[in-house]
C-alpha positions as CSV (number, residue, x, y, z in Angstrom):
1,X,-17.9,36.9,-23.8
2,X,-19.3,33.4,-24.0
3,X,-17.2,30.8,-24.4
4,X,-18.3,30.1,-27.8
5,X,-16.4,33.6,-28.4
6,X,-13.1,32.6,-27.2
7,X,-10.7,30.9,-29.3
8,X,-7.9,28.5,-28.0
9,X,-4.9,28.7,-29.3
10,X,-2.4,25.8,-29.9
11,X,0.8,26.5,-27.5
12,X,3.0,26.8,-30.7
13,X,1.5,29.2,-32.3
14,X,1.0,31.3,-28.5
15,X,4.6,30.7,-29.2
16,X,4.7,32.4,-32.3
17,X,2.9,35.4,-31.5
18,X,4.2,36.0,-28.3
19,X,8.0,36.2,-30.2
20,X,6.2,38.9,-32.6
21,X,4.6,41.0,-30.5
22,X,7.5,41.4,-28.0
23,X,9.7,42.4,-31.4
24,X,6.9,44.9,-32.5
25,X,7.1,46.1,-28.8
26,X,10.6,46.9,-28.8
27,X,10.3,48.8,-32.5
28,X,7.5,50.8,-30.7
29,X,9.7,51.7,-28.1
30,X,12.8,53.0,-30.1
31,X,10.2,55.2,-32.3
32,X,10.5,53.0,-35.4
33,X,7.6,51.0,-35.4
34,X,5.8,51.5,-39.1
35,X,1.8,51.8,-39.2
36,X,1.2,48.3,-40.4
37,X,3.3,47.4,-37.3
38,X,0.8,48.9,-35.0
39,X,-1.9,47.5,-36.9
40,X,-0.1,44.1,-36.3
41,X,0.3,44.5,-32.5
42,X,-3.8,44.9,-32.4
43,X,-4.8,41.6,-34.2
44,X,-2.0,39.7,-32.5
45,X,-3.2,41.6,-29.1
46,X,-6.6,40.1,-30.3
47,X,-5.8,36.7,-30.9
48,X,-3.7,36.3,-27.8
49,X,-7.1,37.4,-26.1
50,X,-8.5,34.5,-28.1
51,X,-10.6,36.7,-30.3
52,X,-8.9,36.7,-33.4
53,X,-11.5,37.5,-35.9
54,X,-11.0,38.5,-39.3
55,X,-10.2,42.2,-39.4
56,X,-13.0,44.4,-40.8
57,X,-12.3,45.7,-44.6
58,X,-12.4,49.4,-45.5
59,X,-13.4,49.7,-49.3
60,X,-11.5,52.4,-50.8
61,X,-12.3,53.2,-54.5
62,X,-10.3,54.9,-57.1
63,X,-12.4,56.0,-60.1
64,X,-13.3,59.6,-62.2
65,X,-17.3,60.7,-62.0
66,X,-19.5,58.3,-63.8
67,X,-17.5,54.8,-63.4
68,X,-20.3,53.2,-61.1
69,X,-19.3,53.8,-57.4
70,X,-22.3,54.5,-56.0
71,X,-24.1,51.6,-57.7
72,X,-21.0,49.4,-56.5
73,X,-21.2,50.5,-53.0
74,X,-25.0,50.2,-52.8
75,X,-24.5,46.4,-53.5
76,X,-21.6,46.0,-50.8
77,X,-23.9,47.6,-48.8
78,X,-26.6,45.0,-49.2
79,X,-24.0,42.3,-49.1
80,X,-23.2,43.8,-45.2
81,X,-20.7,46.4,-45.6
82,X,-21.6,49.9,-43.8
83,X,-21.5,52.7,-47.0
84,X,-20.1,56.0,-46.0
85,X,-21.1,58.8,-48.2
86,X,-18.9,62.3,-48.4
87,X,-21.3,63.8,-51.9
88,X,-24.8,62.4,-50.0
89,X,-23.5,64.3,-46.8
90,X,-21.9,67.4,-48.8
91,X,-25.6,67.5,-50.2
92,X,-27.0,67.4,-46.5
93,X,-25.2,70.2,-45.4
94,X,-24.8,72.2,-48.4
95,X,-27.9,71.7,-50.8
96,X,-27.5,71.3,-54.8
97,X,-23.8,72.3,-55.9
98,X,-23.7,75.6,-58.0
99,X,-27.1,76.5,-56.9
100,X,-27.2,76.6,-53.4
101,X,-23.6,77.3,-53.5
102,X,-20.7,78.5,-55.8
103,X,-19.3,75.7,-58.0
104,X,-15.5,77.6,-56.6
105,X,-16.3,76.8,-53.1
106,X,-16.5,72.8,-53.3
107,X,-13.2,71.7,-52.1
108,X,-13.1,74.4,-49.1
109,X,-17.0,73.0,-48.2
110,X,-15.7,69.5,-49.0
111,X,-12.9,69.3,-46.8
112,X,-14.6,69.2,-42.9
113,X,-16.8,66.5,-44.5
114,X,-14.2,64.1,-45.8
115,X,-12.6,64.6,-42.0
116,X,-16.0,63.9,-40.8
117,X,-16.5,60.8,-42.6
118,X,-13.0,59.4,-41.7
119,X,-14.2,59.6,-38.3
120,X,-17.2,57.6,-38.9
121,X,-14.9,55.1,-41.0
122,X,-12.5,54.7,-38.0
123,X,-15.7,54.2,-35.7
124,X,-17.1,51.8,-38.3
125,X,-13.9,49.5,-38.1
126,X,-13.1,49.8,-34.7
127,X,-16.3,48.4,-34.2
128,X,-15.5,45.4,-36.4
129,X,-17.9,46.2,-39.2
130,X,-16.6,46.4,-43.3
131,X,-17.1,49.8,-44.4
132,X,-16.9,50.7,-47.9
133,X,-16.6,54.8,-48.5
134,X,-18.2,56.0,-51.6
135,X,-16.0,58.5,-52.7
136,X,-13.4,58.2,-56.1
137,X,-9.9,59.0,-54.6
138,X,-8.1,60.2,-57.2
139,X,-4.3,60.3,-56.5
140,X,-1.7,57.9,-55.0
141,X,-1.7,60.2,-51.8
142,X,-5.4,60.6,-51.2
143,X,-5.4,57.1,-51.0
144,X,-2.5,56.7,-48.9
145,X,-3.6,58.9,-46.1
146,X,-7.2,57.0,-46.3
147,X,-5.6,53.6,-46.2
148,X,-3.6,54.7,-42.9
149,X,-6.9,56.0,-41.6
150,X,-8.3,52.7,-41.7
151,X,-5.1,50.7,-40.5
152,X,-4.9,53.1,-37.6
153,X,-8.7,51.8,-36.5
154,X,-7.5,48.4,-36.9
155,X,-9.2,47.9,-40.3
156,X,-7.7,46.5,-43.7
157,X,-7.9,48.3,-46.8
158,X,-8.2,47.4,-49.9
159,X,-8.3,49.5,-52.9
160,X,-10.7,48.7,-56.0
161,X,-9.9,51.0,-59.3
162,X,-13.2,51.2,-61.6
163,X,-11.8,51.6,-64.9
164,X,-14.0,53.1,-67.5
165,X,-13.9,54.7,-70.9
166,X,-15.0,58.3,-70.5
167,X,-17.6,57.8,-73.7
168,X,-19.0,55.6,-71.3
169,X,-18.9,58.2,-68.3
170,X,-19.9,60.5,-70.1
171,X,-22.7,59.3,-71.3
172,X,-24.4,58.2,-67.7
173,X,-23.6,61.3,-66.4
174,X,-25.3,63.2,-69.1
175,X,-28.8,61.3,-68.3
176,X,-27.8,61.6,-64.2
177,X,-27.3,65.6,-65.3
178,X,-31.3,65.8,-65.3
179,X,-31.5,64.6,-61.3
180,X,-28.9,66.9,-60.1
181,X,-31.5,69.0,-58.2
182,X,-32.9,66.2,-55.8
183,X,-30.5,63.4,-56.2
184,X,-27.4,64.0,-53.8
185,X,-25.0,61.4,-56.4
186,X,-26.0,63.5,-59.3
187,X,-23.4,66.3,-59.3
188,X,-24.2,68.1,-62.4
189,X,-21.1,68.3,-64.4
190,X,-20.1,69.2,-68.1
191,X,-18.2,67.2,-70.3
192,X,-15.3,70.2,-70.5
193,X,-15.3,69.2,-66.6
194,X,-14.7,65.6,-67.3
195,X,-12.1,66.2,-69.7
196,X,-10.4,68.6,-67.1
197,X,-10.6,65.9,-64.6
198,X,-8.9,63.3,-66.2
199,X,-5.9,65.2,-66.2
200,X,-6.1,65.4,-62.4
201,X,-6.7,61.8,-62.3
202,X,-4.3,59.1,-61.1
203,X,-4.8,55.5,-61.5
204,X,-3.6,53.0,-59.0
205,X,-0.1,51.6,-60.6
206,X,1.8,48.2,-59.5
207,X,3.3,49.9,-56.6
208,X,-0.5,50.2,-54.9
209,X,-1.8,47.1,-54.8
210,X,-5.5,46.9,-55.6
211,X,-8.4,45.1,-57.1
212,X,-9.8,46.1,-61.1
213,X,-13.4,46.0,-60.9
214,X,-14.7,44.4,-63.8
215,X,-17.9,45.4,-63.9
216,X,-19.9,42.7,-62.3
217,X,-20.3,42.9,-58.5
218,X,-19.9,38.9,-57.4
219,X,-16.9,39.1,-59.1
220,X,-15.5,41.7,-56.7
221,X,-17.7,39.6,-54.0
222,X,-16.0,36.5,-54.7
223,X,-12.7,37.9,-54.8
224,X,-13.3,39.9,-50.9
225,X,-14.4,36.1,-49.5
226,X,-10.9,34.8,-51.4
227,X,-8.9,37.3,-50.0
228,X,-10.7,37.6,-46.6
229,X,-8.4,38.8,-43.8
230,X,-6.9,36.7,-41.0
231,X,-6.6,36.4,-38.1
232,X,-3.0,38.2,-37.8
233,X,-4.1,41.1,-40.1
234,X,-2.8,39.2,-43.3
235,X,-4.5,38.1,-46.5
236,X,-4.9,34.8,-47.4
């Protein structure tokens, strides 16, 4: 580390820090320390080591087939953020759903993926980098367990919902329809399938907080730089 890396800190707020860790400390040790605790105890570990960078994001998106995620995450990924990819790997693996395998078998073939691709997310922030996973997580849990995934690496996550009429869906997912042999985004789907998934379908609610993608990518971009973690893990 050069010393162009290290930050000093003023002795008040060494102060500070010191008081909160030794209090997340003693939570850890009676067994009642919560995950964003732990999370905590790394960026005020870091800081006291004088590198207390911003935390690296983890871009988690909630949003039914057809409401732009891929096109979203290909322009986070050309603004820096590493894009993980669970249908582009499923299609690695597996080859064109329903022809090179049974439509019935895509949540058992699904599953080692999406456990693959948490790995790579957890290696992602625990090297510092903002990761956003192209993936629509559909239910307050799903996202839940992904959000602990990427607190446990020491990564912040932040949910964006892609709300879109299903006309509109529908409607881009009939023209991607024609690609679904070669294009590994393109899962061919009806609009009976659509329908059906809706009623699987969870939107994010007050109690998750999260970001409502309007459409326009430096809107979403402007409001990451506003809300850019600091130094302690926090948003500001």
């Amino acid at each position: 580390m050069t010393s162009r890396d290290t930050v000093l800190l003023d002795d008040d707020v060494v102060h500070c820090l010191e008081t909160r860790l030794g209090s997340l400390l003693r939570a850890e040790a009676s067994d009642i320390l919560t995950l964003e605790g732990r999370f905590e105890i790394r960026r005020i570990s870091a800081a006291l080591a004088g590198r207390p960078g911003p935390a690296p994001r983890a871009i988690l998106m909630s949003a039914m087939p057809g409401a732009g995620k891929t096109a979203l995450a290909l322009t986070l990924e050309q603004a820096g953020f590493r894009r993980l990819c669970p249908d582009e790997e499923m299609f690695r693996r597996y080859g064109h759903y329903g022809r090179d395998f049974p439509r019935g078998e895509f949540r058992v073939r699904e599953a080692p993926v999406l456990k693959d691709i948490a790995l790579e997310l957890q290696e992602s922030l625990q090297s510092g980098r903002d990761t956003v996973v192209d993936h629509g997580f559909w239910t307050p849990e799903e996202r839940a367990q992904w959000a602990a995934t990427a607190m446990e690496a020491g990564g912040v996550p932040v949910l964006v919902y892609l709300p879109v009429p299903h006309e509109v869906r529908w409607e881009r997912i009939r023209e991607r329809n024609t690609q679904s042999l070669v294009d590994p985004n393109a899962i061919e789907f009806s609009e009976e399938d659509l329908l059906r998934f809706a009623g699987r379908f969870h939107p994010p609610t007050a109690d998750e907080p999260h970001i409502v993608y309007d459409g326009h990518p430096e809107s979403l971009l402007a409001e990451l730089r506003r809300t850019r973690p600091s130094t302690d893990g926090g948003l500001h």
